[in-house]
C-alpha positions as CSV (number, residue, x, y, z in Angstrom):
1,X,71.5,97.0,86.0
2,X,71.4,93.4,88.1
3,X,71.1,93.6,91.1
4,X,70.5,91.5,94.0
5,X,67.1,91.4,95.2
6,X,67.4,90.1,98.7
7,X,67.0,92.9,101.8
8,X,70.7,93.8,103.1
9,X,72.3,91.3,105.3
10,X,73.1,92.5,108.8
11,X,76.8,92.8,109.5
12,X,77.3,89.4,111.5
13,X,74.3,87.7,109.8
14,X,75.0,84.4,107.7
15,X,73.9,83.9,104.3
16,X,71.3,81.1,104.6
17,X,70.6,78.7,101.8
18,X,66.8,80.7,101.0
19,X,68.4,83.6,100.5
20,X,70.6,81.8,97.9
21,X,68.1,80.7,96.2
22,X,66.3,84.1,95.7
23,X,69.5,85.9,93.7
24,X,68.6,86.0,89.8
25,X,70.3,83.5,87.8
26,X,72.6,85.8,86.6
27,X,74.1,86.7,89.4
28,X,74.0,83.1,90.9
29,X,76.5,82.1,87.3
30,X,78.6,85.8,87.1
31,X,79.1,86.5,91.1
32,X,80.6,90.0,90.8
33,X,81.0,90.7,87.3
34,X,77.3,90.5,87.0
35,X,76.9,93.8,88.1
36,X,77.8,97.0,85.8
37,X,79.4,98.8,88.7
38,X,81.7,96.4,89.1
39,X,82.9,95.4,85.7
40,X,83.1,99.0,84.3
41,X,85.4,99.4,87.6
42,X,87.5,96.1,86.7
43,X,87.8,97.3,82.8
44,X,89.5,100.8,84.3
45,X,91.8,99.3,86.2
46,X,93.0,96.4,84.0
47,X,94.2,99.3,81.8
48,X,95.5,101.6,84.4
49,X,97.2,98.5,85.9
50,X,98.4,97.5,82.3
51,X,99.9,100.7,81.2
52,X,101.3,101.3,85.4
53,X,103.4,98.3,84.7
54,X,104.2,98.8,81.1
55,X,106.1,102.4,82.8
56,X,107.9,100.8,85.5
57,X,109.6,98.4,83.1
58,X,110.5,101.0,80.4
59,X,111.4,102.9,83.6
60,X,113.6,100.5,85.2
61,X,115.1,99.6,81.9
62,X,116.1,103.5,81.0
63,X,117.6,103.8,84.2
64,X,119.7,100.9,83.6
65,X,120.8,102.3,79.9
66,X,122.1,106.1,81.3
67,X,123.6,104.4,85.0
68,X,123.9,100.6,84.7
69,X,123.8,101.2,88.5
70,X,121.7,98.1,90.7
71,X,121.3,101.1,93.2
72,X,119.7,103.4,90.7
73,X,117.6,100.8,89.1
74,X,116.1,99.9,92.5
75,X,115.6,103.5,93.6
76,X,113.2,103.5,90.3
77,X,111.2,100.8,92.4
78,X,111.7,102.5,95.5
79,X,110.5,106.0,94.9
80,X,107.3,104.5,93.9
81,X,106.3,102.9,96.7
82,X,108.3,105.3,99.5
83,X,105.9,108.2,99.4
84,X,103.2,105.3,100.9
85,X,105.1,105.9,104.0
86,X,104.2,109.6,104.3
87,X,100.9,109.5,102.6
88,X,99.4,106.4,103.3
89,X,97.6,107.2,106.1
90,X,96.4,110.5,104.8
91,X,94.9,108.0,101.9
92,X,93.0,105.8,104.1
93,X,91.3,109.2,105.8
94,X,90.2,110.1,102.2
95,X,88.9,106.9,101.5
96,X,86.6,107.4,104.7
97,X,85.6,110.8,104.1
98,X,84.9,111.5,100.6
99,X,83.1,109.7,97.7
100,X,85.8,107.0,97.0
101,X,84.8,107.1,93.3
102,X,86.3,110.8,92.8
103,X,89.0,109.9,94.8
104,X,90.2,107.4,92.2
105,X,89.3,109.6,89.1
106,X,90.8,113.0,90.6
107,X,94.2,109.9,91.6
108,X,94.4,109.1,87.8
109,X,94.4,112.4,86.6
110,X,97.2,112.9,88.7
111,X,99.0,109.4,87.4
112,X,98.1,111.0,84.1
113,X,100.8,114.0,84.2
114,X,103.5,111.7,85.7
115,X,103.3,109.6,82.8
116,X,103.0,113.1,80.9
117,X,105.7,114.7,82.3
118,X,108.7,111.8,81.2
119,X,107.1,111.7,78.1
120,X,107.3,115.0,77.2
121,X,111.4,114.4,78.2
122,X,111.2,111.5,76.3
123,X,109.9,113.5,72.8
124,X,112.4,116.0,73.2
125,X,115.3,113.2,73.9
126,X,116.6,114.7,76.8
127,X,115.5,112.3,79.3
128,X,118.5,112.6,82.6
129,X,118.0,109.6,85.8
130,X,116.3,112.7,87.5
131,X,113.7,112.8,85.3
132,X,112.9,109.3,85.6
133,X,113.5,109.6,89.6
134,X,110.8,112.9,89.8
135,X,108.0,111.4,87.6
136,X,108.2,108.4,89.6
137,X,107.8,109.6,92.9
138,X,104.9,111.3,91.7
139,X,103.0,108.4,90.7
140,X,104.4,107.2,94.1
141,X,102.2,110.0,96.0
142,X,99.3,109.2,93.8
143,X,99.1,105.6,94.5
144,X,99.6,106.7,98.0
145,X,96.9,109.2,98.4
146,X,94.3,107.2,96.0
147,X,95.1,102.6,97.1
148,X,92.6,103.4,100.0
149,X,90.1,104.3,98.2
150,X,90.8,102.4,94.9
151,X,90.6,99.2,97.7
152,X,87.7,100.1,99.5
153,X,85.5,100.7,96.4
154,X,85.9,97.3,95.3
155,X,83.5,96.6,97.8
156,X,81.3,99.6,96.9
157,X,80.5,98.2,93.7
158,X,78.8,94.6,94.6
159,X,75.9,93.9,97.5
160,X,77.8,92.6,100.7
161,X,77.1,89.3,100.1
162,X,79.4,89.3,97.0
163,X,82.2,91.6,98.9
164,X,84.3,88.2,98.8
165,X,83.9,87.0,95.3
166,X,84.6,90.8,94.1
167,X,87.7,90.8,95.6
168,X,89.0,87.7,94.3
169,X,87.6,88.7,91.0
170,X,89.8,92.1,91.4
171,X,92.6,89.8,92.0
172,X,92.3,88.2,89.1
173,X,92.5,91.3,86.8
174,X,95.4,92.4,88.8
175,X,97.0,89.6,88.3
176,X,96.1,89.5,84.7
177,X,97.4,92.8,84.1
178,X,100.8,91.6,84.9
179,X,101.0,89.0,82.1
180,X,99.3,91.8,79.9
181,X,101.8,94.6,80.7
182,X,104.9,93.1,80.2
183,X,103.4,91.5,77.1
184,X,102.7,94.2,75.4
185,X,105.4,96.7,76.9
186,X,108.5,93.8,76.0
187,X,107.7,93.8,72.6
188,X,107.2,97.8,72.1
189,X,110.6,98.3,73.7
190,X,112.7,96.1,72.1
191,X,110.2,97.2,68.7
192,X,109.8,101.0,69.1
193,X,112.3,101.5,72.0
194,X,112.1,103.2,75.0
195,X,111.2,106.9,74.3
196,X,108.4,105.8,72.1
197,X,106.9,103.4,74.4
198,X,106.8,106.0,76.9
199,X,104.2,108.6,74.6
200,X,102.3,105.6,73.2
201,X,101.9,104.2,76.9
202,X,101.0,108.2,78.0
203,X,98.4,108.4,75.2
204,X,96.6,105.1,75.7
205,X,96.2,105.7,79.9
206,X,93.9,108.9,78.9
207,X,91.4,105.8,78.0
208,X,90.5,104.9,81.4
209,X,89.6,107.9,83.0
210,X,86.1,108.4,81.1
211,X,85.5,104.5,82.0
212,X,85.7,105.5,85.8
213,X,82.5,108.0,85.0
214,X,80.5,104.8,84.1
215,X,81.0,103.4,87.6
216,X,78.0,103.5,89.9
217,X,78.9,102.1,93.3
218,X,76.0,100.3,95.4
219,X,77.2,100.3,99.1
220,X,78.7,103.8,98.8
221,X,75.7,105.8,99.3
222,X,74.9,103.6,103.1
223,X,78.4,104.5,104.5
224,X,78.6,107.3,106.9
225,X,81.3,109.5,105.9
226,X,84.1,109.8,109.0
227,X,84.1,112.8,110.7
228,X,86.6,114.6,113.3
229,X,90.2,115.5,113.3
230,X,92.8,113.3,111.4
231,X,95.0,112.4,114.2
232,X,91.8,110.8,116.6
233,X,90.6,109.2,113.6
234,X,94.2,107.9,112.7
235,X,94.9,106.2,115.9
236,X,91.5,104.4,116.6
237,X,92.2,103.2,113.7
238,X,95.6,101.6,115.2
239,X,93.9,100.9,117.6
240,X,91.4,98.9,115.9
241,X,93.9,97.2,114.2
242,X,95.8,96.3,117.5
243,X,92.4,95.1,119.4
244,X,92.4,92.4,116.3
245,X,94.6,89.3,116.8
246,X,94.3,87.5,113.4
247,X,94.7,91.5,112.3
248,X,97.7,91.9,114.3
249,X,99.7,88.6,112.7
250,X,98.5,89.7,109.2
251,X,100.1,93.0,109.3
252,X,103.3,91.5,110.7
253,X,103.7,88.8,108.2
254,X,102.7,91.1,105.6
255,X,105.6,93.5,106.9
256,X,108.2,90.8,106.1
257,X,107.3,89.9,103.0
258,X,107.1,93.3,100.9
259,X,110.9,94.3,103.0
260,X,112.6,91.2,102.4
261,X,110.5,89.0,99.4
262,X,109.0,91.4,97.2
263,X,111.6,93.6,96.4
264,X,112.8,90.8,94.1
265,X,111.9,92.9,90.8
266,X,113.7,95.7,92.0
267,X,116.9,93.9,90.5
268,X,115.2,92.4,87.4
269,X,117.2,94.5,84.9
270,X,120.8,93.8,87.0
271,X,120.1,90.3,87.0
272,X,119.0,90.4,83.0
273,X,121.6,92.5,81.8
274,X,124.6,90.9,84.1
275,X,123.7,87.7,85.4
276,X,122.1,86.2,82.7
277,X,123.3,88.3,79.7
278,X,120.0,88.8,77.7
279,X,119.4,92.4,77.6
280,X,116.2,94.2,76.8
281,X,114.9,91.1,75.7
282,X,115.4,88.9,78.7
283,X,114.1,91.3,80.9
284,X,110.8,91.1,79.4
285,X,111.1,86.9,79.2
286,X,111.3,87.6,83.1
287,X,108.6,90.2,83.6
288,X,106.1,88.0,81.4
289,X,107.1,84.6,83.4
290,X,105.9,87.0,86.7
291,X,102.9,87.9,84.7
292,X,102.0,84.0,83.7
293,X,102.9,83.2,87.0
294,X,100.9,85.6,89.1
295,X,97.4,85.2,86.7
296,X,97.7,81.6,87.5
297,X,98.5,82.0,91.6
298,X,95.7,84.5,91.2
299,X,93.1,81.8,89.8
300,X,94.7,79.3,92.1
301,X,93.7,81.2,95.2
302,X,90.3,82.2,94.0
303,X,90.1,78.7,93.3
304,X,90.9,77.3,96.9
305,X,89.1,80.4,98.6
306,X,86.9,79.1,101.2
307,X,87.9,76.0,101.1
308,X,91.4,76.5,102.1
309,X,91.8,78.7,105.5
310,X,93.5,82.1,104.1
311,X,95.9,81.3,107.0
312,X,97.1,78.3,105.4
313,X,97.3,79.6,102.0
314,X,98.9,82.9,103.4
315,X,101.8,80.5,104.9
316,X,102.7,78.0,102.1
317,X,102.3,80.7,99.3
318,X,104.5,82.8,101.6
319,X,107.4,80.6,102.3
320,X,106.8,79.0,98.5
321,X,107.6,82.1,97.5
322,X,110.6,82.5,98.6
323,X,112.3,79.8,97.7
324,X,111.6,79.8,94.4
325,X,113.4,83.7,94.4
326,X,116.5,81.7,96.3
327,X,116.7,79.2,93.2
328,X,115.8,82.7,91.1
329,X,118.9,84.1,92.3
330,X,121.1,81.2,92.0
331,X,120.4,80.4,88.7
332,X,122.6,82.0,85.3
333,X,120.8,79.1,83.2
334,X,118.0,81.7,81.5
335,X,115.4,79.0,81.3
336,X,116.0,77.7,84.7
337,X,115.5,81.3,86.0
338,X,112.3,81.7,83.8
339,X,110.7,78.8,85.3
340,X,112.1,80.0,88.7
341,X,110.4,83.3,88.1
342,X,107.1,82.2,86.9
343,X,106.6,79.3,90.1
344,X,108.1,82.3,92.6
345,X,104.9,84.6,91.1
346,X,102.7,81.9,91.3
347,X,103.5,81.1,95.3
348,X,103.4,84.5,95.7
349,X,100.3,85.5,94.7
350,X,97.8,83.4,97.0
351,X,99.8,84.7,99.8
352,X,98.8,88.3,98.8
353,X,95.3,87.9,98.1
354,X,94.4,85.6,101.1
355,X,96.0,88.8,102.9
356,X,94.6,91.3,101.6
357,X,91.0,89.5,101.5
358,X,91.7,88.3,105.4
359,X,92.5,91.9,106.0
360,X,89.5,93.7,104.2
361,X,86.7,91.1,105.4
362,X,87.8,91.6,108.9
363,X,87.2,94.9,109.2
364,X,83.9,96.7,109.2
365,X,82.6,99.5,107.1
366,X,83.4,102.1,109.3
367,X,87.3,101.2,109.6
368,X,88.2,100.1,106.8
369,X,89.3,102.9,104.6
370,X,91.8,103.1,107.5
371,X,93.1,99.5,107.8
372,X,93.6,99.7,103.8
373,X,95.7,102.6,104.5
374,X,97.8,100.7,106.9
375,X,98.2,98.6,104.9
376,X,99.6,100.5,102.6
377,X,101.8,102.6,104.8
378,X,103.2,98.8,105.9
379,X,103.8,98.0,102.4
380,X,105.8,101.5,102.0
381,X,108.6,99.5,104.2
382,X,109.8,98.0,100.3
383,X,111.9,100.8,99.2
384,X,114.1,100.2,102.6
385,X,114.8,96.6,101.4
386,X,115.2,97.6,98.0
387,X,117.3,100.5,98.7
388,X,119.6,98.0,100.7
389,X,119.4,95.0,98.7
390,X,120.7,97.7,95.6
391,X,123.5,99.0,97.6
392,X,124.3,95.1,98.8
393,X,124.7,94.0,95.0
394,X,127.0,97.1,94.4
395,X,129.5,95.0,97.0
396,X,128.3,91.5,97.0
397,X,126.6,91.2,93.1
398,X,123.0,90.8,92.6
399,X,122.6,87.7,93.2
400,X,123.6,87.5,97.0
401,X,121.5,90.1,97.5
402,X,118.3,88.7,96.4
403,X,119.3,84.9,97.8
404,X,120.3,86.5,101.1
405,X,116.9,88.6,100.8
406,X,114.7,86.2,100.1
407,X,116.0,83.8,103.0
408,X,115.7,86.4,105.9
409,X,112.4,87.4,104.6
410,X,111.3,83.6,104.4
411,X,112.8,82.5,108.0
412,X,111.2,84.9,109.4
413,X,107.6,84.1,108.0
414,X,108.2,80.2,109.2
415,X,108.5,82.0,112.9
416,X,105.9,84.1,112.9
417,X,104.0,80.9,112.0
418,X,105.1,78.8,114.4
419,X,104.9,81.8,117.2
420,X,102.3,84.8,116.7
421,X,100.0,82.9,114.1
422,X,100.7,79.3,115.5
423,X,96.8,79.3,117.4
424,X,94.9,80.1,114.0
425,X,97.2,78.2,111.8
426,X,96.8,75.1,113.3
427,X,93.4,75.2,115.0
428,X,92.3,76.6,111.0
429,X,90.3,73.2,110.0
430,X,88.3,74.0,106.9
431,X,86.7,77.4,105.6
432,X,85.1,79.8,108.4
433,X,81.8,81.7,107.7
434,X,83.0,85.4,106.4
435,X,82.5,88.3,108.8
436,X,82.2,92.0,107.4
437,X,82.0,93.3,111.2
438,X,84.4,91.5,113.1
439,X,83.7,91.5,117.2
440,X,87.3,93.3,118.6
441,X,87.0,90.2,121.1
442,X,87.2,87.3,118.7
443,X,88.4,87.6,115.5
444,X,90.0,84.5,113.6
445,X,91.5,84.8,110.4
446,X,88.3,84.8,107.2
């Protein structure tokens, strides 16, 4: 195993030139994936990810077969994020208290049956929209009690002066994984169809479990475990959270996007099925233009990472973003809306990331299981906007619903900018040092 032979860096401490110099050449050329713990982890979820994304599609799409309901296909989308709400926090305590590495393996077990359980419906033929609504928010409660931990252990894997590059490496295979699902789930379902794709998809996840046994984090065995009952430790960690001003904008500009932005996919089989007329088919064009999109706003914002302020790239990726769904949702030209999709995930993306990365280096060690999870429980606001925007294209038709979506969510990004965020966004001049352990009296966006 590489690792990096420098003493541990204190919490505040800046990484000086010397100590640059001293990492092996290895680790100076491969950053993060230079270290086993952390590619073994990145292999395990790529195909987790992979096969996650190949079900929601078949999902979505065999919910619109037995309905052709918008509401019902964006329930799909909703019941697996909804449980975040309830869970999420309870999540965030695990991911401070136990081993995050079990966490994750006991979480894909349980991922494991949900994909088990439709398939089993799906081999006997019998397959009914509750079927597809149960399994899914069970993979809902999963993701809600093991993203925490499945966060934080990025993290766990690297020495801390590689927390930032491992993230954006993450990133990038979570990103990648979005081209690669869609890739390979289009063609099975429009090849094998949707009941077979659902086994073969089953099968294939039982792959990455043994891969997580391989994984030997670095930073784990140094944290201190939270102790002490679940309610204290829930609201200092609020609290925490609310002491933090770059925190506090973060959160709120991340709450507008996922209510009013990113439910966009929830209505990606309405829109390729009655808007544009394509069927099975087009609705994979669409999900592999987000995947091609996404890998590339992914590389983009690894790219720009320290050279841009994440505040910057957080705002124009933001807003980007949701313009591109407004011309998405106005379109019925299929190639118009492909290249609509693809920019839309590519805008989207850096503002994700630089969130998520502002979010997790701005915390310390001791919190951040529990600013993941609020997070999280944030991010659990999606099934409301996708509930809603499903119900408005039952009266209005899909594609008011997403426009109309898309512009709240993005008017209201442009004034938290110009409001809440306006000291950091404009007084943000080039990249600022990283801090693992923020001071609760001055903290700037990382």
């Amino acid at each position: 195993m590489s690792t990096d032979t420098s003493p541990p860096i204190p919490s505040r401490a800046k990484i000086h030139l010397g100590q640059r110099l001293k990492r092996p050449p290895r680790v100076r050329a491969a950053g993060a994936l230079a270290y086993p713990a952390f590619r073994w982890f990145a292999l395990a979820q790529f195909i987790s990810f992979s096969l996650l994304i190949i079900q929601m599609m078949v999902r979505g799409w065999q919910m619109q077969e037995l309905t052709h309901s918008p509401f019902m296909v964006s329930l799909v989308g909703a019941l697996h994020v909804l449980p975040m709400l309830f869970f999420g926090f309870f999540g965030g305590e695990l991911a401070d208290r136990l081993p995050r590495k079990w966490v994750v393996i006991f979480g894909e077990v349980g991922q494991l049956i949900g994909f088990a359980g439709l398939a089993v419906a799906a081999a006997l033929d019998v397959v009914q929209p509750w079927h597809i609504l149960a399994t899914t928010a069970l993979l809902g409660i999963v993701m809600a009690l093991v993203s925490p931990s499945r966060q934080a252990l990025i993290v766990d894997t690297v020495p801390r002066e590689h927390h930032r590059k491992a993230i954006g490496a993450y990133m990038v295979v979570v990103h990648l994984t979005i081209l690669v699902g869609p890739a390979i789930g289009g063609p099975l379902l429009t090849g094998i169809g949707i009941n077979a794709t659902l086994i073969v998809s089953t099968f294939a996840f039982i792959s990455c479990i043994p891969i997580y046994l391989l994984v030997r984090p670095l930073e784990a065995q140094k944290r201190t475990p939270t102790k002490g009952p679940f309610a204290k430790n829930l609201v200092e960690g609020v609290r925490y959270i609310c002491r933090e001003p770059s925190l506090r904008w973060m959160f709120l500009a991340f709450f507008v996007m996922v209510l009013f932005v990113n439910t966009w996919g929830g209505l990606f089989p309405t829109i390729a099925e009655d808007v544009l007329h394509r069927g099975a088919g087009g609705l994979s064009g669409i999900a592999l233009a987000v995947g091609v999109g996404a890998l590339t706003g992914a590389v983009l914002a690894m790219v720009l990472a320290g050279k841009v302020p994440d505040v910057r790239l957080q705002f124009a990726g933001g807003l980007l973003f949701a313009a591109f769904v407004i011309l998405l949702a106005s379109s019925t030209w299929y190639p118009l809306s492909l290249v609509a999709t693809t920019f839309a995930a590519a805008c989207g993306a850096p503002f994700f990331i630089s969130n998520m990365a502002a979010t997790q280096l701005n915390s310390d060690e001791e919190h951040r299981g529990r600013v993941i999870s609020v997070r999280y429980v944030v991010s659990a606001v999606q099934p409301i906007g996708l509930i809603a925007m499903g119900a408005l294209a039952e009266v209005i038709g899909p594609q008011l619903a997403l426009g109309g979506s898309a512009a709240i969510g993005g008017s209201l990004l442009l004034l938290i900018a110009l409001t809440v965020a306006r000291k950091d966004l404009f007084s943000a001049n080039g990249a600022r040092p990283e801090r693992t352990a923020p001071s609760t009296a001055d903290n700037t966006a990382v």
